[in-house]
N, C-alpha and C positions, 0 to 999 in steps of 0.2 A: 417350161421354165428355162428360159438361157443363160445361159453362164454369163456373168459381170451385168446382167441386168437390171437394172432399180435399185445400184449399189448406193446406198446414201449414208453418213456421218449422223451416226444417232448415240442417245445416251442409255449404255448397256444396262447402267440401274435400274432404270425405268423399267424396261423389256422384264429384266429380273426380278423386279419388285411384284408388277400384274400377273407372270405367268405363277410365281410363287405364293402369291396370296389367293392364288383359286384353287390350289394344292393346300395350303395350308386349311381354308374352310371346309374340302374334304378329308380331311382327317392327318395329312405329312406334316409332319416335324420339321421344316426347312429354316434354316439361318442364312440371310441374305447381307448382313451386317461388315463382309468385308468387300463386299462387291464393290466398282467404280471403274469409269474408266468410259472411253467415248469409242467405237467403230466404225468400220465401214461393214456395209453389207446391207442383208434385210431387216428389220426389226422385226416383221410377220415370221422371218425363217427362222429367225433365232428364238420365236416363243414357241413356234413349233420341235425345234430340238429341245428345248429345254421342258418346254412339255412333255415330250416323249421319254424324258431322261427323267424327271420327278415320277410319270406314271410309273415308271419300269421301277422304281426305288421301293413306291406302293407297292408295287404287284410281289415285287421279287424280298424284299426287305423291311417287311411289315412290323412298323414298330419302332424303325430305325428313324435314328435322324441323319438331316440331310445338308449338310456343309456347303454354299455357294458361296467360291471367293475368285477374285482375279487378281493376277499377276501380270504386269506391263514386264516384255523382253524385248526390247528392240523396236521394231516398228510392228510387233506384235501383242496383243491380246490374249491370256491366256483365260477361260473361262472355268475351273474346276466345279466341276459334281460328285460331292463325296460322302460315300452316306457310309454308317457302322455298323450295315448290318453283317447276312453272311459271304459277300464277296461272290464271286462267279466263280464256277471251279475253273480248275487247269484244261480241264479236257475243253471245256466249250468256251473258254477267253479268245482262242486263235481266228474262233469262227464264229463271234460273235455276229459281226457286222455284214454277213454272207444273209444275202436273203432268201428268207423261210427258216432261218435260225432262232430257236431259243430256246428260252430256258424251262418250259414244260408247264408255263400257267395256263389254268385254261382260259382264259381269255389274248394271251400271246397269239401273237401271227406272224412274227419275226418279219416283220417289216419297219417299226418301225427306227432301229437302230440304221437299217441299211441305209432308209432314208433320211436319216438325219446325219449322215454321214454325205451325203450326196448332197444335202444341202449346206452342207458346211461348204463341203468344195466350188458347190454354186457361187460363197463368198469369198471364195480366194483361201479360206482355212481349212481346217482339219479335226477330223474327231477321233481321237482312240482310247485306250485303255490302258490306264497307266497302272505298274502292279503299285500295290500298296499290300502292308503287314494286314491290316484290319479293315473289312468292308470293300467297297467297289468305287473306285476312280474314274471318273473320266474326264478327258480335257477335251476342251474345243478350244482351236488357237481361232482367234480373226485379225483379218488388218485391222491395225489403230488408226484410229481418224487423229487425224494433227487437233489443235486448239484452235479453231479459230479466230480466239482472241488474239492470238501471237501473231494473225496475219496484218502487215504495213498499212497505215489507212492512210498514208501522206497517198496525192496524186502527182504524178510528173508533170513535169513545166512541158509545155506546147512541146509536141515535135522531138518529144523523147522518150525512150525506149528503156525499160522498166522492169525485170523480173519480178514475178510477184503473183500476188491472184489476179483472173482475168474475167473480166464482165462477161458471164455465163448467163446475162439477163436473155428472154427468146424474142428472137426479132419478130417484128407484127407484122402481117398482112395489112393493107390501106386499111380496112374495116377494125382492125385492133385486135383479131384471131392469133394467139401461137403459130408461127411459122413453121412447120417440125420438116424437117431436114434426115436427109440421112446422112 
């Protein structure tokens, strides 16, 4: 997997919507009702983090429900996972995200926090562990994708030069094939 690869503008409800309702028919408690907001990144990476982050709610906070909301900061995405159960302790918060770390289920392998953290970074963002009074927090920031409604749809007069979005369409080979360039 390489970094800034397959970055694309998606809608994070959606992503939130499908990995939470496959959680929710095994048995998690999760509210997805203040989520919204569009990114940049992967949408396969992000069901995977947010998978990893529902499982771990199951495994670790059984019985707990489980808070997904987002916050727009700037030209970022904040994602929270907040569930009421009984929080991480102190001792093992620092080293959570160290791989072969956890918290003693037996089905844990402490992979995959690490990995979801490494997949965050794949997207330009970040995953940590925010303290909270009650339960266990955590954020994933990602780039926010612009509106693309907001982008100009006038075209410029012949023979002038234009900031703006730019025809990303892929030039053909004579046969009609994707050109692909490096």
């Amino acid at each position: 997997h390489q970094q800034g690869c397959d970055r694309v503008a998606f809608d994070v409800r959606e992503v939130v919507r499908d990995v939470a309702l496959t959680r929710q028919v095994a048995g998690l408690r999760v509210r997805t009702d203040e989520v919204a907001g569009r990114a940049l990144g992967s949408p396969d990476d992000l069901s995977t983090v947010l998978g990893n982050l529902l499982v771990n709610a199951m495994r670790h906070a059984p019985g707990a429900e489980v808070r997904v909301s987002t916050t727009e900061v700037g030209d970022v995405l904040e994602l929270r996972v907040h569930d009421d159960g009984p929080g991480i302790s102190a001792a093992l918060a620092p080293s959570v995200f160290e791989r072969g770390v956890h918290g003693g289920h037996v089905l844990s392998t402490g992979l995959g926090l690490h990995i979801s953290r490494e997949l965050a970074r794949d997207m330009g963002g970040e995953l940590h562990l925010e303290p909270t009074p009650v339960g266990c927090c955590f954020v994933l920031t990602l780039v926010r994708a612009g509106d693309e409604s907001a982008q100009p749809t006038t075209r410029p007069a012949a023979g002038k030069a234009v900031a703006g979005p730019v025809d990303h369409a892929p030039q053909r080979t004579e046969d009609g094939h994707p050109l692909h360039t490096v």
